[in-house]
Phi, psi and omega in degrees: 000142179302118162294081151331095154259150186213102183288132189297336161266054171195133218216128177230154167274127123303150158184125201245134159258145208211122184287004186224024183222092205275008184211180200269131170237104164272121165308279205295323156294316160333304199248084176305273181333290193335297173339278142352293183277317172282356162307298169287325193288347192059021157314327185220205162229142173338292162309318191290352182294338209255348192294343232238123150209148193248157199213140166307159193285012177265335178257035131330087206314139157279152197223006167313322217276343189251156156337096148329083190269321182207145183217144192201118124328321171084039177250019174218078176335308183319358198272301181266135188253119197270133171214141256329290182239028149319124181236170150266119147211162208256143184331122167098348168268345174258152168276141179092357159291133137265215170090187180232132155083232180263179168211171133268158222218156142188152207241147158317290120027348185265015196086010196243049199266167180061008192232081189300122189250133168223169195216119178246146169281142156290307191274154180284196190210130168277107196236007177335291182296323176262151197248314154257131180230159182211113180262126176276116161202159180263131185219151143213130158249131168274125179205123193266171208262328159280053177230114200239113186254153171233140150220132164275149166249141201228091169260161176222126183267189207298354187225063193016040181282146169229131165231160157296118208244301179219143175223156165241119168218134167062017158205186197247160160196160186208137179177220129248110194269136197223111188252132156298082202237055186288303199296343183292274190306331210249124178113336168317135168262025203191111154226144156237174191237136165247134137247152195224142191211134200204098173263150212231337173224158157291119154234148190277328187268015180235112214214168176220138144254127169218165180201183181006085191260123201214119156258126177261158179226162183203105155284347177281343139267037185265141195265167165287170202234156159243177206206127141214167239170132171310132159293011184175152177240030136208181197195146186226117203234139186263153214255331194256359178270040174051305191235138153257155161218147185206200211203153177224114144308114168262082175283189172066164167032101163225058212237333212220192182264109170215175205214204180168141155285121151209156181220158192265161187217141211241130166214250156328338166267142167252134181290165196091313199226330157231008172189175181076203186276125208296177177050357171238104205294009169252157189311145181269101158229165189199164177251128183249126178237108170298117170274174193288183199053324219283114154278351179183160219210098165275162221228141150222128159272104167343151151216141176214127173317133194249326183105000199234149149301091180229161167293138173341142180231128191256160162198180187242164172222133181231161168270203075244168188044077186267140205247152170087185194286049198246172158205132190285153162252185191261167005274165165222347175272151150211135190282165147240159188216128191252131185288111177302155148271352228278139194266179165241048166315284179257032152273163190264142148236166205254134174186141191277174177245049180176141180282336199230134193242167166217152164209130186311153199264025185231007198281332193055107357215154164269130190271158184203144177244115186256134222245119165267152180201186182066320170200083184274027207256125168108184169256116179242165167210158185202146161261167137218191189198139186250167187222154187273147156218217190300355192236119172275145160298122125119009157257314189241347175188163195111236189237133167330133154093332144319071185291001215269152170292152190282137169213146164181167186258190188222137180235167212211116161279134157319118170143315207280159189231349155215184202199110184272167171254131182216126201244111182317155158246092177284129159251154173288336178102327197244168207278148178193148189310190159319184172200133169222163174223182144240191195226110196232147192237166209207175171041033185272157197292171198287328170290000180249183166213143176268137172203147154355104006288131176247357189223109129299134181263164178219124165218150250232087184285144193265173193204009191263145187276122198299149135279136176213137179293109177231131200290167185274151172110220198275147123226119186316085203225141156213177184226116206285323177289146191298117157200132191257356180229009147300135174248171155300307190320344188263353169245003173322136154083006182291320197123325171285123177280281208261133177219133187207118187242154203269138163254107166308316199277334185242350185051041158228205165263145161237113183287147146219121164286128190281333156340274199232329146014085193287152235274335190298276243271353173315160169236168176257110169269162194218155166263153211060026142251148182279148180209148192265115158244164179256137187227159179255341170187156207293134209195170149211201207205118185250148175272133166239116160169227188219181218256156223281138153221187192000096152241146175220191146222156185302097169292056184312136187280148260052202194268175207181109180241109211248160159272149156276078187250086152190127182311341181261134173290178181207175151248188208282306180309328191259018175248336190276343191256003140005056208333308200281013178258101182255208190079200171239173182209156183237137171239136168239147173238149164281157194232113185293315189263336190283302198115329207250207189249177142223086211276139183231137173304085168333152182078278297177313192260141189290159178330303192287003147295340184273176187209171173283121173274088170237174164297146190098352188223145179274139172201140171272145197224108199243119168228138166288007169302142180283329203248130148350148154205177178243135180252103171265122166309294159336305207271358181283000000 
């Protein structure tokens, strides 16, 4: 339904011919009762009542003298945006039709009752240029008495005021209705026209017609107009200067009495609580009235100070409705921003009492201490929320099963100066680099401040032992985590018979039987070396220690047999193109099911040779380079 607004101070003369009325009628005074029940009943708002006078057909305005500003027939359907049983139809195919050519047309009858259907103008109607308007149109409604038919006419001017100009309800007329709607409507660059019809039952015998809808215009009496308008389309206010003040201008015309309406409009600022009357939550509006000569007019606004530390706060102030031969110009909205004063003086702050918290990953939870300091007085609450990073909700922490982020608030009683948090730690079973979340507070009440660490890192150490899978026969194996105090002599009983590591210097191996083996012949394994071990049958092995960053190793020229320590793969090509590795390099991995290698060339071996380079596994690695060089792990 059209939002009808009707500012009590605007008022237009009507004046309807009416074929079956030979004298001056006031509705409202005539009819009370009527009155009354549609009043309660909310057939029209109030206000179209004041809107209404009925005038003998002698005072029917002559309009030779005037402009056509607008005329419609109804022969270009294209004119009007039409809704639910609105027709275009032509004289004479329905009974009980008039008019010339075409008309609109709705029926009670058509299935559409309870529903208000309006017929609208497309194009706006430019009324810029006139001082007197005149709305025209020829209509009959038809209405039987157990029927409670409505039917209106609707203008809506250029800043979306819509008033009801004429209605019919629960009776019938047939004529030409000719409304003054200068006072609505005139110096508008923009109007439209509705009519609107809403029947509460299907009847066949209840129709609306209209036809040859026409607007005049008259230029010849248009008086000068004043404009008025804000000194500033913004305004900057101090939180503690009790009042804004600013000034509403008049040009153009001053000769006569005219008025204005403004009101504040709330957008970061609340009326009540930072401006207007304290405690009264509705907008501050008020009327300013120009006597003739005045240009200007000063506006005070309340502004009241809150006590609180907040960011500047805005709200807007506009003029409208303006009375007497006036009109608005720009500027006529303006934001203010009212400037906090409030210090964080005498605030408590908030802070965890470490950017870095570590907890094992067999530890059952972590604790983190959120610190109050500076002004412990009082009640504070501060929330948080952990956010996932490489360590997941309801995987590494939280609630088993639970991605959702860990949240809660914290309240700080006069006195406490600190308050933990304490968040589970799941461990997973299997071996995985370190894991971190953070922890970050938030929302805290208007009596804190927040400061620096306000985000904790939390990081999650690992305690799972590396595994490596091992096949029966020979395998080319290292292990990327840091230990420095594994021997062979540490897989006796494993299932590995044999550990054998490459002597660079003789290009053969030095074995350990894990058996028989005398203890001179232990070997030390290290991580970023590659080691031949023998199973005897399919088995593993666990590795303990923590997990590898920036590693590299030494590269000696010739061959060279290294691990892979680092948890992220790489291939073979991209381990051979390695800026600090110069010369050329060949990487070969054992082949388990061959016996043999499989190698891939710099230079020289095609794409589909290349293989994947990982952890957990041994590879030789050959460069012609004469000098030593280094292979970082990281940077591959």
């Amino acid at each position: 339904m059209v939002d009808i607004k009707i500012p009590i101070n605007k008022t237009s003369s009507i004046n309807k011919i009416d074929s079956n009325s030979k004298q001056s009628v006031n509705f409202a005074a005539k009819f009370p009762a009527i009155v009354a029940v549609l009043l309660m009943s909310g057939i029209i708002p109030i206000m179209a009542l004041f809107l209404i006078a009925v005038v003998p057909a002698s005072a029917l305005v002559d309009t030779s003298g005037m402009d056509v500003v607008y005329s419609d027939s109804f022969d270009n359907e294209a004119n009007w945006n039409k809704g639910g049983g609105w027709q275009f139809i032509t004289n004479g195919s329905t009974p009980n039709l008039w008019g010339t050519g075409n008309i609109a047309y709705i029926n009670a009858g058509d299935g559409k009752y309870n529903k208000p259907q309006t017929l609208k103008t497309v194009s706006n109607i430019d009324l810029s240029e006139y001082k007197t308007v005149l709305l025209q149109f020829n209509t009959d409604v038809s209405c039987v008495k157990r029927v409670n038919q409505r039917s209106y006419v609707i203008v809506t001017n250029e800043t979306g005021y819509s008033y009801y100009v004429w209605s019919k309800c629960k009776s019938s007329y047939d004529g030409i209705v000719q409304i003054d709607i200068s006072k609505l409507v005139a110096g508008n660059k923009s109007i439209s026209l509705t009519f609107q019809y809403q029947s509460n039952k299907k009847n066949s015998n209840c129709w609306w017609e209209v036809d040859d809808v026409m607007v005049f215009g008259n230029k010849s009496d248009v008086a000068p107009w004043s404009t008025l308008y804000l000194d500033a389309s913004s305004y900057t206010v101090d939180e503690n200067a009790g009042t804004l003040t600013f000034n509403i201008l008049r040009g153009g015309d001053t000769t006569g009495t005219v008025g204005v309406n403004y009101t504040t409009d709330n957008s970061t600022a609340q009326p009540g609580v930072n401006y207007g009357i304290l405690g009264d939550p509705d907008e501050y509006t008020r009327t300013v009235s120009f006597a003739p000569g005045v240009t200007s007019q000063p506006v005070t606004i309340p502004i009241l100070a809150d006590g609180v530390v907040t960011p500047d706060l805005t709200f807007n102030v506009s003029l409208d409705t303006p009375t007497g031969n006036a009109a608005l110009a720009d500027p006529n909205i303006a934001k203010v921003t009212i400037q906090d004063m409030d210090t964080y003086t005498t605030l408590a702050v908030l802070q965890f009492d470490s950017a870095t918290y570590s907890v094992a990953e067999d530890g059952g939870h972590v604790t983190l201490n959120v610190t109050r300091t500076v002004n412990i007085n009082g009640t504070v609450t501060v929330s948080y929320s952990t956010a996932n990073g490489t360590a997941l909700a309801g995987v590494n922490f939280g609630t088993a099963g639970d991605g959702s982020d860990v949240t809660d608030t914290l309240t700080f009683n006069s006195g406490d100066t600190t308050k933990q948090i304490t968040i589970p730690i799941l461990p997973d079973g299997v071996y995985t680099p370190d894991l971190s979340f953070t922890v970050e507070l938030s929302g805290n009440s208007s009596n804190s401040n927040l400061e620096a660490p306000s985000t904790a890192t939390v990081t999650i150490t690992n305690v799972d032992p590396y595994v490596i899978n091992l096949e029966q026969g020979w395998n080319l194996i290292s292990f990327p985590v840091v230990n420095t105090t594994l021997k062979a002599s540490d897989l006796a009983g494993t299932g590995v018979y044999i550990v054998a590591s490459y002597n660079k210097d003789t290009g053969d191996y030095d074995a350990y039987n894990t058996v028989s083996s005398p203890s001179e012949y232990d070997i030390t394994m290290s991580t970023d070396i590659g080691y031949f071990v023998y199973c005897t049958a399919e088995t593993s092995i666990s590795v303990y220690g923590p997990s590898p960053s920036d590693r590299s190793i030494s590269i000696n020229p010739g061959w060279n047999l290294i691990g892979w320590s680092s948890f992220t793969s790489s291939t073979a090509k991209a381990v051979c193109a390695q800026p600090s590795l110069t010369g050329v390099q060949i990487i070969a991995k054992y082949n388990l099911t061959t016996g043999d290698y499989d190698a891939f060339a710099e230079g020289s071996s095609p794409d589909e040779y290349d293989f994947t380079v990982h952890d957990g596994a041994g590879y030789f690695l050959y460069t012609t380079s004469a000098a030593p060089q280094m292979l970082y792990y990281e940077v591959i």
